[in-house]
C-alpha positions as CSV (number, residue, x, y, z in Angstrom):
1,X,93.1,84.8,22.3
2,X,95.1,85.8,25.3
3,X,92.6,83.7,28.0
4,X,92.9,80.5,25.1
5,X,96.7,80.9,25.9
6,X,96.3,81.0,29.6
7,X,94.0,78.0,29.7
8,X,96.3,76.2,27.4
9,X,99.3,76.5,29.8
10,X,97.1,76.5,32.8
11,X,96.1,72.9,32.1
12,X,99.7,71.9,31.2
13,X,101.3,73.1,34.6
14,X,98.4,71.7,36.2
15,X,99.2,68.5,34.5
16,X,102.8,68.4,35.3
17,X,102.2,69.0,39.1
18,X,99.5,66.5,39.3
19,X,100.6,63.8,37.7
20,X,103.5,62.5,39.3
21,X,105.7,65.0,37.1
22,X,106.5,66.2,40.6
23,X,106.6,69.8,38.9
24,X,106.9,72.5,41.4
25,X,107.3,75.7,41.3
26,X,110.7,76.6,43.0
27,X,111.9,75.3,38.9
28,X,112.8,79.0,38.6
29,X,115.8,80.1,37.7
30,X,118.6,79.8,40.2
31,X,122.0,79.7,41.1
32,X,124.3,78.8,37.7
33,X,120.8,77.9,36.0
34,X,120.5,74.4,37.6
35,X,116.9,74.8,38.2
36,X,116.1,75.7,34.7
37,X,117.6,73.1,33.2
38,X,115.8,71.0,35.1
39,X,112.1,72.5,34.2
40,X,113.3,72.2,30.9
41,X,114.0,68.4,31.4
42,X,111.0,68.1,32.9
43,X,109.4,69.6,29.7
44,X,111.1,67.7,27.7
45,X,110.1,64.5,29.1
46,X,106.7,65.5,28.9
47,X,106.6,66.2,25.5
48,X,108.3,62.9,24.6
49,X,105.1,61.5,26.6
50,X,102.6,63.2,25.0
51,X,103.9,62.3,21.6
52,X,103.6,58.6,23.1
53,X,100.1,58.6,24.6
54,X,99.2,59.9,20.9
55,X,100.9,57.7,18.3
56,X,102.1,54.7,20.4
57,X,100.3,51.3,20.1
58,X,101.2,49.2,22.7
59,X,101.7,52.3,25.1
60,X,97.5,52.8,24.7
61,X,96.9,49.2,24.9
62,X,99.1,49.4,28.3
63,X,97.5,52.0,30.0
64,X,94.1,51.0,28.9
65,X,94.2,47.2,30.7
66,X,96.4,48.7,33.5
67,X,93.4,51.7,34.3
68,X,95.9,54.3,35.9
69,X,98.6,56.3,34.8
70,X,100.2,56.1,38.2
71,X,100.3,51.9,38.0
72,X,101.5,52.4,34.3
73,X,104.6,55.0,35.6
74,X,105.3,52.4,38.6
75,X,105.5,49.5,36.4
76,X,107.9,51.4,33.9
77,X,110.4,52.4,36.8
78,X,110.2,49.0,38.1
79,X,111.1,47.5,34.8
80,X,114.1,49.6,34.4
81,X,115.0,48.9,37.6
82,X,115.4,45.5,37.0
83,X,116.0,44.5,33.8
84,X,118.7,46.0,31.3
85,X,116.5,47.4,28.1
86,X,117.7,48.9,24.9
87,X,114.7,50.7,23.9
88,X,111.2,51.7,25.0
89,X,109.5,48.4,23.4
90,X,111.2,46.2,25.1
91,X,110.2,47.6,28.4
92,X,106.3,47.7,26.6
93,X,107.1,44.0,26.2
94,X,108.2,43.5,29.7
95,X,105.0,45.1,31.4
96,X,102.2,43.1,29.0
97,X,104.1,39.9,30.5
98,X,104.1,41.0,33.7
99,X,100.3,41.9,33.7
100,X,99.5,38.7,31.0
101,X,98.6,41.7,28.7
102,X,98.5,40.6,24.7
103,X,100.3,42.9,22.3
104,X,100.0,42.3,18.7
C-alpha cells in the first residue's frame, strides 16, 4: 500500500515539474512561510486543472485540436493578456476563434 502511495505522489510532482507548473523543489518552507504558500498555490491550481481536464467540454475539445498542452497554456496566458474576461468560458471562446476551432 505504502509503494501505491509513493507512485501516486511520485507521478504528481513529476507532473508539476514537467509540465510547465514550474514546480521546484526549493517550495519548502521558508522564511514567514512564503514558500509554502506558494506550493500550496501551486497545488491548488493544479487541482482546479485536473477537475477541468476531467469534466470540462470545451477544455477537451481545445486541447485535442490544439495537440499540446504547452500551446493550450500559451494561448490561455495570451488571451488574458489581452482581452478583459469574466470567466473561464469566455477565454474557451476566445481560443476556438483564434484557432477557427467549433464549440457547440
Amino acid at each position: 500500500m505504502g509503494r501505491s502511495r509513493w507512485k501516486f505522489e511520485n507521478e504528481t510532482f513529476n507532473t508539476l515539474k514537467n509540465q510547465d507548473y514550474n514546480f521546484e523543489h526549493n517550495f519548502g518552507h521558508g522564511k514567514e512561510q512564503l514558500c509554502t504558500v506558494f506550493a500550496f498555490l501551486m497545488m491548488l491550481a493544479f487541482y482546479v486543472d485536473q477537475i477541468q481536464q476531467s469534466s470540462c467540454q470545451y477544455f477537451k475539445k481545445i486541447l485535442q485540436e490544439l495537440k499540446t498542452r504547452l500551446k493550450f497554456w500559451e494561448s490561455i496566458r495570451a488571451v488574458f493578456k489581452i482581452i478583459p474576461c469574466k470567466n473561464m468560458m469566455q477565454i474557451f471562446f476566445c481560443i476556438a476563434d483564434m484557432y477557427q476551432i467549433r464549440l457547440e
